[in-house]
Short mmCIF file of the C-alpha atoms (twelve columns), coordinates in Angstrom:
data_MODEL
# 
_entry.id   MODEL 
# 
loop_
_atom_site.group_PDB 
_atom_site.id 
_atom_site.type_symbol 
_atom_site.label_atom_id 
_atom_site.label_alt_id 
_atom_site.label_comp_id 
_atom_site.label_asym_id 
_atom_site.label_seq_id 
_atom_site.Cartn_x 
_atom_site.Cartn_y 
_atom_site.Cartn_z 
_atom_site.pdbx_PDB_model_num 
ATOM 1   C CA . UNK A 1   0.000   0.000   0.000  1 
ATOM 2   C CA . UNK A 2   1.175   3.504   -1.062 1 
ATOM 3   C CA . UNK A 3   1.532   6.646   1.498  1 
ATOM 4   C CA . UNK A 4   -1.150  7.764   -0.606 1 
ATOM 5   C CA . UNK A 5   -3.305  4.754   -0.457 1 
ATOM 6   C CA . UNK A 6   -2.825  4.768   3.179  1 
ATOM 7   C CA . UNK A 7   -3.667  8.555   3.542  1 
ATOM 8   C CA . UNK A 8   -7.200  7.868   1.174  1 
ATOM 9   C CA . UNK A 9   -7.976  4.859   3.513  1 
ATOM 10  C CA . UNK A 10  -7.810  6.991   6.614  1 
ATOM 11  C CA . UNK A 11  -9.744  9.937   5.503  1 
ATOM 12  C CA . UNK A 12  -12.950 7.319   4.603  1 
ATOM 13  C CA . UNK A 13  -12.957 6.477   8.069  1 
ATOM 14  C CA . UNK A 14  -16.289 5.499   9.466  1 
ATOM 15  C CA . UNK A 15  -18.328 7.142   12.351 1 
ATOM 16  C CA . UNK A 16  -17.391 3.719   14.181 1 
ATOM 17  C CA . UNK A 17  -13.571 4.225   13.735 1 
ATOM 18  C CA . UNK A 18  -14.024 8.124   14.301 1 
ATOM 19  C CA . UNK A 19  -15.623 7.116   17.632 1 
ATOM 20  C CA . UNK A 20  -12.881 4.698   18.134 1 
ATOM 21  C CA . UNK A 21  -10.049 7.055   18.092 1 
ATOM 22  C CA . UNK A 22  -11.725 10.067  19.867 1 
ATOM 23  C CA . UNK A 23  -12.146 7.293   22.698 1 
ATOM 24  C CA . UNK A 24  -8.963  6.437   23.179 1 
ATOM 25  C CA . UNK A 25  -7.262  9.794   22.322 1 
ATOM 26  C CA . UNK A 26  -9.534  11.161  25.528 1 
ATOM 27  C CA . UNK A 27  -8.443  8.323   27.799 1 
ATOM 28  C CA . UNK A 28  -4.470  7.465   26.988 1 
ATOM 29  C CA . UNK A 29  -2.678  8.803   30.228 1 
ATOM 30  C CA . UNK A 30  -5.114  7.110   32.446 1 
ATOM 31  C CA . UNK A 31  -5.412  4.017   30.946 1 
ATOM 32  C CA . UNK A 32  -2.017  4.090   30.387 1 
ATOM 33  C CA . UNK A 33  -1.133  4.373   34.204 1 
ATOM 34  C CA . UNK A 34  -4.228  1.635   34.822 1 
ATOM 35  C CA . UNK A 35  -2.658  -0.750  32.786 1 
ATOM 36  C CA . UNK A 36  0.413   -0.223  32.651 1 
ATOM 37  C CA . UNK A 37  1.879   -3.692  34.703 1 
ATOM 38  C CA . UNK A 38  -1.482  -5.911  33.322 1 
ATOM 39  C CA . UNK A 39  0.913   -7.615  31.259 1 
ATOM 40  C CA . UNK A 40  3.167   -8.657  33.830 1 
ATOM 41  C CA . UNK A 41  1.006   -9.962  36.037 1 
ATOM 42  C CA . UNK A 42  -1.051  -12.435 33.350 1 
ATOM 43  C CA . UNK A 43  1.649   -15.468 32.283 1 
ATOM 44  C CA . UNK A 44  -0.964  -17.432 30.352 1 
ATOM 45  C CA . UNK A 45  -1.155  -14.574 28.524 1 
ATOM 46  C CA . UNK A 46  2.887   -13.825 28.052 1 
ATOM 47  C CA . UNK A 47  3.228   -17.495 27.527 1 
ATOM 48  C CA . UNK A 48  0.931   -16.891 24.279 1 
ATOM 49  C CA . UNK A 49  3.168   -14.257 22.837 1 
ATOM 50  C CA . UNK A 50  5.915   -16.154 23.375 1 
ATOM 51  C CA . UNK A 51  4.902   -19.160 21.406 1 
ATOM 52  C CA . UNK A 52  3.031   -16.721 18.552 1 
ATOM 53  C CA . UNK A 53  6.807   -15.059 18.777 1 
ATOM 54  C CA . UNK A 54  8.320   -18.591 18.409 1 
ATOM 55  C CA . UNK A 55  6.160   -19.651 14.844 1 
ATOM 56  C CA . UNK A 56  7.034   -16.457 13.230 1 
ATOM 57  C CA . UNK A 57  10.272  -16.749 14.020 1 
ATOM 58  C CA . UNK A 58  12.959  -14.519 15.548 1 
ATOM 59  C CA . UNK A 59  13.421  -11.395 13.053 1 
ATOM 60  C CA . UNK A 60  10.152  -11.159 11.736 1 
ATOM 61  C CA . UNK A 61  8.746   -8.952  10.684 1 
ATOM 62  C CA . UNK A 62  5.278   -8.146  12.440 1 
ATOM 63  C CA . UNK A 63  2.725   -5.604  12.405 1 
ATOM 64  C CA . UNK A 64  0.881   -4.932  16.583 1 
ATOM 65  C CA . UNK A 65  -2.544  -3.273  14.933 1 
ATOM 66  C CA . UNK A 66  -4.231  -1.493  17.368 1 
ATOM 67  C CA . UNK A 67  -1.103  -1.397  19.610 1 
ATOM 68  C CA . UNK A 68  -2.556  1.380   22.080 1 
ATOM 69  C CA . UNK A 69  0.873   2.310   24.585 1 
ATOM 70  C CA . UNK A 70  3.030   -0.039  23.156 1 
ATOM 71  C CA . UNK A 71  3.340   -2.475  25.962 1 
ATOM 72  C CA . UNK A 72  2.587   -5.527  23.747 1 
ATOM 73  C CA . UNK A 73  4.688   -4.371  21.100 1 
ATOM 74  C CA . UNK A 74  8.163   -3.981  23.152 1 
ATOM 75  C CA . UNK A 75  7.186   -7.169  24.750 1 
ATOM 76  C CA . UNK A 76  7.766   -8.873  21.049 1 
ATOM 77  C CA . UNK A 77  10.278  -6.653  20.391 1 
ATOM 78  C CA . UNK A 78  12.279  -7.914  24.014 1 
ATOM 79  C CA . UNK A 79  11.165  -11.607 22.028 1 
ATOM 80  C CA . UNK A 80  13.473  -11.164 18.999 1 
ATOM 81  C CA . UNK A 81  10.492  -9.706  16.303 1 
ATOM 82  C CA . UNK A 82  11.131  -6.805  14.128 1 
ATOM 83  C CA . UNK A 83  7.768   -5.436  15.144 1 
ATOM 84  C CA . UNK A 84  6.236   -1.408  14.638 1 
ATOM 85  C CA . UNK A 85  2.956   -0.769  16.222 1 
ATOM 86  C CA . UNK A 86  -0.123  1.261   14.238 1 
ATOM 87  C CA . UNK A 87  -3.078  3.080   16.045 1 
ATOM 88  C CA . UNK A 88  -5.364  5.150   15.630 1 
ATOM 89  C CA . UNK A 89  -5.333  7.288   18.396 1 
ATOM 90  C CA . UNK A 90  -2.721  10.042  18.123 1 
ATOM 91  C CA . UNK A 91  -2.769  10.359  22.122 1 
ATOM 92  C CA . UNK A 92  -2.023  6.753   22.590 1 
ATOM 93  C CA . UNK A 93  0.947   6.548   19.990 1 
ATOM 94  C CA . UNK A 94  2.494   9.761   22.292 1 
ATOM 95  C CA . UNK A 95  2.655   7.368   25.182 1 
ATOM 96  C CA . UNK A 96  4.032   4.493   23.125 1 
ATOM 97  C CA . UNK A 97  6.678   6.982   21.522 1 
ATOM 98  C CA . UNK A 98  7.657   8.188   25.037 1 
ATOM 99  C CA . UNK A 99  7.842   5.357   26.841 1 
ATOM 100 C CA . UNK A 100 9.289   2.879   24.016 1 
ATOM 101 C CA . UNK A 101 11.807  5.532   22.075 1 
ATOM 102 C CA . UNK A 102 13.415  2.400   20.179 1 
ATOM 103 C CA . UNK A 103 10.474  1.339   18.350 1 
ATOM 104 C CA . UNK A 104 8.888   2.370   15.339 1 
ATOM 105 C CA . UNK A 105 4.952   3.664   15.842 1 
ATOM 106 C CA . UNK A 106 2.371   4.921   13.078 1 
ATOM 107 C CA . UNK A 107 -1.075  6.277   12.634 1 
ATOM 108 C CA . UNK A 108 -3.316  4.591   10.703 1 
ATOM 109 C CA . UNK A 109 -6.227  2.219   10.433 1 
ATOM 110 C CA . UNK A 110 -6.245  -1.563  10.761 1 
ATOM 111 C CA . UNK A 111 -9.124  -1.595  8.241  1 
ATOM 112 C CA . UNK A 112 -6.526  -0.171  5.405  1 
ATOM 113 C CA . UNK A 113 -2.920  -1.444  6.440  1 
ATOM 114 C CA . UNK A 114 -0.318  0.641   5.074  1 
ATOM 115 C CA . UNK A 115 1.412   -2.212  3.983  1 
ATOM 116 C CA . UNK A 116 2.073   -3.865  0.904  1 
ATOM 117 C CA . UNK A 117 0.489   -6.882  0.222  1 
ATOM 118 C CA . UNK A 118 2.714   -10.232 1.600  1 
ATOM 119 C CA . UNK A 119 4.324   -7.823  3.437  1 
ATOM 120 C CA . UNK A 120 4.660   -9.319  6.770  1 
ATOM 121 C CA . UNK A 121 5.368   -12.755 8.592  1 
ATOM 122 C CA . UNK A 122 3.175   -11.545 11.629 1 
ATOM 123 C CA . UNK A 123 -0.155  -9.694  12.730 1 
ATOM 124 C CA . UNK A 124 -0.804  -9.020  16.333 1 
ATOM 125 C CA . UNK A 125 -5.017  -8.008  17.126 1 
ATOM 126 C CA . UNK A 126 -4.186  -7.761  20.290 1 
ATOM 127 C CA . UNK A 127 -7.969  -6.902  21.865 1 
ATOM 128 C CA . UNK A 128 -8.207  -4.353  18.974 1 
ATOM 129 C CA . UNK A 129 -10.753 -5.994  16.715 1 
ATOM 130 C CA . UNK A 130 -13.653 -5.859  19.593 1 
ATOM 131 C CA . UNK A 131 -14.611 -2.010  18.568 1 
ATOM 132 C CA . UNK A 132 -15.521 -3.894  15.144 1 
ATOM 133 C CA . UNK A 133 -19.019 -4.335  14.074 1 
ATOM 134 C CA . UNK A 134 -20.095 -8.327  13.219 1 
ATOM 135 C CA . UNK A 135 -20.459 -7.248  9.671  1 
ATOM 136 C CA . UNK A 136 -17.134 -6.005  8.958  1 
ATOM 137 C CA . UNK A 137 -14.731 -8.448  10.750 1 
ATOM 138 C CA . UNK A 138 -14.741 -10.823 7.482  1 
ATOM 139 C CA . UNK A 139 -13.331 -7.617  5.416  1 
ATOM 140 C CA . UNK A 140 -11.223 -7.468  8.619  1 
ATOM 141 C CA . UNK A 141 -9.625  -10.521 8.631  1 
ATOM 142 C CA . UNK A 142 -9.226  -10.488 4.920  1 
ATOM 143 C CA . UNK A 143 -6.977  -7.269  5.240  1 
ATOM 144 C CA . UNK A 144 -5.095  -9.516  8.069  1 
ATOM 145 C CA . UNK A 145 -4.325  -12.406 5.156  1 
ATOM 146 C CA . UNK A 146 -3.499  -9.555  2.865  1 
ATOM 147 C CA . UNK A 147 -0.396  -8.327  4.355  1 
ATOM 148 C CA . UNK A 148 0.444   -11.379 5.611  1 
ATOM 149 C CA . UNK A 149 3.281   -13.816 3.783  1 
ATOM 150 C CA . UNK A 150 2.345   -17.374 2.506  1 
ATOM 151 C CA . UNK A 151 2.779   -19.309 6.154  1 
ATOM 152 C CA . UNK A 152 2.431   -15.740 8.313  1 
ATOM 153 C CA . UNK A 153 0.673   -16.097 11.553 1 
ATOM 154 C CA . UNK A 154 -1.706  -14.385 12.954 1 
ATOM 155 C CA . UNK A 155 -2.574  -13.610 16.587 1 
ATOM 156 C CA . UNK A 156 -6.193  -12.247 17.897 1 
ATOM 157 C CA . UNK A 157 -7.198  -11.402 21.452 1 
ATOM 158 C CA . UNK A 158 -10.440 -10.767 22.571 1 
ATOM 159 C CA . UNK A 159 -13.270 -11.153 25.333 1 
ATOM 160 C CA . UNK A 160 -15.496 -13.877 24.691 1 
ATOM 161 C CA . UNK A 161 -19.203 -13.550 24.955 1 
ATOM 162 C CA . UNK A 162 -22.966 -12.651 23.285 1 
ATOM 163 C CA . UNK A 163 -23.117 -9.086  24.016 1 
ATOM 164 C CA . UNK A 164 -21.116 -6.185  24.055 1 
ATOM 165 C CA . UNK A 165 -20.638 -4.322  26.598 1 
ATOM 166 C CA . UNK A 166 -20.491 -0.497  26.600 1 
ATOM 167 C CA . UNK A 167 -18.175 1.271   28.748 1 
ATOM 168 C CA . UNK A 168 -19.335 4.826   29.432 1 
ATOM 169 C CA . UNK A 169 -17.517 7.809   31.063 1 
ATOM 170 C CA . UNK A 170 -14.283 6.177   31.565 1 
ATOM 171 C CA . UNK A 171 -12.036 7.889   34.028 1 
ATOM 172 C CA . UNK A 172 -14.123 10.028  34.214 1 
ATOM 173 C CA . UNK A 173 -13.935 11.339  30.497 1 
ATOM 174 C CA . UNK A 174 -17.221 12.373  28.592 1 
ATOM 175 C CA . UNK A 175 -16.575 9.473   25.843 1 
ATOM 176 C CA . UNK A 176 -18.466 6.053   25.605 1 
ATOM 177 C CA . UNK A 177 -17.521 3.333   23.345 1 
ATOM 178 C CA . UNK A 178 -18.916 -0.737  22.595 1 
ATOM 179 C CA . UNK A 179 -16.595 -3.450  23.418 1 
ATOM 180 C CA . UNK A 180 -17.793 -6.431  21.645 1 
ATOM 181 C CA . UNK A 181 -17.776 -9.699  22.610 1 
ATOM 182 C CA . UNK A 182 -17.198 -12.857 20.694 1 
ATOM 183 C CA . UNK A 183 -17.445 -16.594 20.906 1 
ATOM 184 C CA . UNK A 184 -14.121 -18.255 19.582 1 
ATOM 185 C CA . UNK A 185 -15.845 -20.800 17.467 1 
ATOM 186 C CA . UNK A 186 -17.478 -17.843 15.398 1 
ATOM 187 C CA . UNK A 187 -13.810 -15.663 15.188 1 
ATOM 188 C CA . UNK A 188 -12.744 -19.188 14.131 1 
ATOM 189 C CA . UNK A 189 -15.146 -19.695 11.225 1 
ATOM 190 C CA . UNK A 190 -14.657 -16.285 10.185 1 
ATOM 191 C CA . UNK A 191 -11.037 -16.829 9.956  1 
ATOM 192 C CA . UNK A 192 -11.121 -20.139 8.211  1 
ATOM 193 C CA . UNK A 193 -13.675 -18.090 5.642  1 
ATOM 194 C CA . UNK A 194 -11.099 -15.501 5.135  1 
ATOM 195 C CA . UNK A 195 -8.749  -18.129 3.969  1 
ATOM 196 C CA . UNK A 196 -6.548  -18.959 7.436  1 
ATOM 197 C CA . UNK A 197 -5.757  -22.372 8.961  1 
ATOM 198 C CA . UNK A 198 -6.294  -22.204 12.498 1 
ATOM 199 C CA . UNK A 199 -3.423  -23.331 14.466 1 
ATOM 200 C CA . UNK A 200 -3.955  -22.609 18.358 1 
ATOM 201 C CA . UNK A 201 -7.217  -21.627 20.528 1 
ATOM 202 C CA . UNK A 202 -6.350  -20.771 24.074 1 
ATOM 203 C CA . UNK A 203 -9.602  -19.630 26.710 1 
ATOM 204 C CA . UNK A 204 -8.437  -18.688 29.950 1 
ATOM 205 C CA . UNK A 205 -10.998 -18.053 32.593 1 
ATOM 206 C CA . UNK A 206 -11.412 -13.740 33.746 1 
ATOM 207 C CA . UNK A 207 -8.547  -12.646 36.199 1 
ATOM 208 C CA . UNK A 208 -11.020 -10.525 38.374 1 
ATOM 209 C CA . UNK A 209 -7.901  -9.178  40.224 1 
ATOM 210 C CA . UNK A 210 -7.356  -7.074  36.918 1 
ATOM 211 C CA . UNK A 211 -10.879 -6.157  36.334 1 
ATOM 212 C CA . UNK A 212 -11.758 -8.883  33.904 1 
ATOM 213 C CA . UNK A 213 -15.356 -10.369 33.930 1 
ATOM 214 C CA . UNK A 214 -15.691 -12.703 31.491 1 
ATOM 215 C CA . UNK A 215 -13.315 -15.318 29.795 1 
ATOM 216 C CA . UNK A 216 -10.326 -14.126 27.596 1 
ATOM 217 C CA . UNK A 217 -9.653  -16.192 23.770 1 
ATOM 218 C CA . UNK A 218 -6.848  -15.901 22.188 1 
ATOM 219 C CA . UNK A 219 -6.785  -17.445 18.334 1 
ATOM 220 C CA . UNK A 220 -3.255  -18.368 16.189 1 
ATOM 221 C CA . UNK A 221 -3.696  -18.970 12.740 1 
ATOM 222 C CA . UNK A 222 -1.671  -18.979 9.560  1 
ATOM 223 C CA . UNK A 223 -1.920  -17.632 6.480  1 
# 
């Protein structure tokens, strides 16, 4: 994908991505500071990146969509990837800039990669897709495959679950955003539809001591 391509994808943004990024670009410093040591204190959840980190293959190249403060993204970086995060939220890539000044960070939308296609050997959703609509994840997941290299992997976390929940006034903030939930049999048959061959499913039960409510899937697949 061209600069230009990518600029022409980001301007068509929809009211749902525009809501997106005005959520998060109000909220960055605090959840930032709320989350900042989540990570560290969920193995089941390192131990997945590690092993995603271990199919790709150290010095891959690897794309963290949705990568918020960078946290995820330095923690495959610290595993041997070549890996640059992309967000949409201005505010949020200011805190991954600051706090990770080593790595690589862009604006942009997940829905139009700037990437060419076959680019990559990895994709990280790491709890990004859930601000998707039902809808749209198949046109999702087939701009996942896109950038993705015959035999890339992909990695998607999410909450599972029937309904979203909506999270209003967070922090205090006058935003409110959806976060969806999804069963990992569906995420699986949307994958397999978008031409993926799933290779892991991992469900680990809610760690309440971190807020959580409901389990937490995360899906490997390959290209």
């Amino acid at each position: 994908m061209t600069a230009e391509t990518a600029m022409t994808a980001m301007t068509a943004m929809t009211a749902e991505t525009i809501n997106t990024r005005t959520f998060y670009d109000a909220i960055a410093e605090d959840y930032s500071v709320r989350y900042r040591d989540v990570l560290a204190a969920q193995p089941l959840d390192r131990g997945v990146l590690a092993g995603f980190a271990e199919l790709v293959g150290a010095g891959g190249r690897v794309a963290d969509l949705g990568c918020g403060p960078g946290r995820v993204t330095a923690h495959l970086a610290a595993l041997g990837l070549d890996v640059y995060g992309l967000d949409l939220s201005a505010s949020m890539l200011a805190v991954a800039r600051r706090e990770n000044p080593g790595l690589r960070f862009e604006q942009g939308s997940m829905t139009g990669i700037p990437a060419a296609d076959g680019e990559l050997a990895g994709v990280v959703s790491w709890y990004s897709s859930i601000h998707t609509a039902d809808e749209r994840l198949p046109g999702l997941f087939a701009e996942f495959r896109r950038v993705l290299a015959p035999g890339g992997y992909l990695l998607l976390a999410f909450q599972t679950g029937d309904e979203p929940r909506r999270v209003e006034r967070p922090f205090g903030h006058p935003v409110s955003l959806d976060f969806r939930r999804l069963r990992p049999g569906r995420v699986a048959e949307l994958l397999e539809g978008a031409g993926f061959g799933l290779r892991a499913r991992t469900v680990r039960e809610p760690a309440e001591e971190s807020g959580e409510s409901t389990p937490q899937a995360f899906l490997i697949a390959r290209r």
